[in-house]
C-alpha positions in Angstrom: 24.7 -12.8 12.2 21.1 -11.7 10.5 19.2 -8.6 10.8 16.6 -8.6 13.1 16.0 -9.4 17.4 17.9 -11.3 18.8 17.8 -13.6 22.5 20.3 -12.6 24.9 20.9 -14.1 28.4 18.9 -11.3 29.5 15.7 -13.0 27.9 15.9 -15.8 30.4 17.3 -14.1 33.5 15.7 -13.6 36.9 16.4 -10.1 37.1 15.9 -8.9 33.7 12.7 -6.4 34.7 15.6 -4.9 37.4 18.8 -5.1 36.6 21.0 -2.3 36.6 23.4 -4.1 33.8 21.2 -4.7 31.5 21.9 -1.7 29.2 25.8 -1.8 29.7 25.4 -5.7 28.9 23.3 -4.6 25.6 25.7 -2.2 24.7 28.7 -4.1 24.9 27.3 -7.1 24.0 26.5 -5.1 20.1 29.8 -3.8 20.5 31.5 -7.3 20.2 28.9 -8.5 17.6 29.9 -5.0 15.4 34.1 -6.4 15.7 33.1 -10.1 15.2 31.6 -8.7 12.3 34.7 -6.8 10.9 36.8 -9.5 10.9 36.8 -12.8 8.6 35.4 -15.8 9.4 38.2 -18.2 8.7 39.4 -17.3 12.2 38.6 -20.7 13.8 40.9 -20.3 16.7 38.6 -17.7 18.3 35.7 -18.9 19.8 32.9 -16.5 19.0 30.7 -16.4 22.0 28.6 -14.1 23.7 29.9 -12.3 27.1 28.9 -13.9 30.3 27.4 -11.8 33.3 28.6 -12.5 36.4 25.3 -11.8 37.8 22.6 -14.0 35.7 20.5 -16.4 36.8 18.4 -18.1 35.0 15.0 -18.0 35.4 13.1 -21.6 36.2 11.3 -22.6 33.5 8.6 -24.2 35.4 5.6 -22.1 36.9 3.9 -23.3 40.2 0.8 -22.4 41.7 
């Protein structure tokens, strides 16, 4: 994975300006990117995906007025 920001699940969430996970999330979430990291990338029985947070919900994409 590259240097720089990245989107999380967090980006698109309903509760991102309040939730009280969002940190532990972050943390962890840089904690599995730092051992995907170590290890090779010839692993292809491993699927490398990003935690899932029992309590997102995704924000609606459409605005009404």
């Amino acid at each position: 994975m590259g240097e720089g920001v990245r989107e999380t699940i967090c980006t698109s969430c309903v509760h991102r300006e309040v939730c009280v996970y969002k940190q532990t999330y972050l943390e962890y979430l840089g904690a599995c990117e730092k051992m995907r990291g170590d290890y090779p990338d010839d692993i292809s029985f491993i699927e490398k995906s990003d935690p899932n947070c029992i309590f997102h919900k995704k924000r609606s994409d459409v605005a009404f007025r």
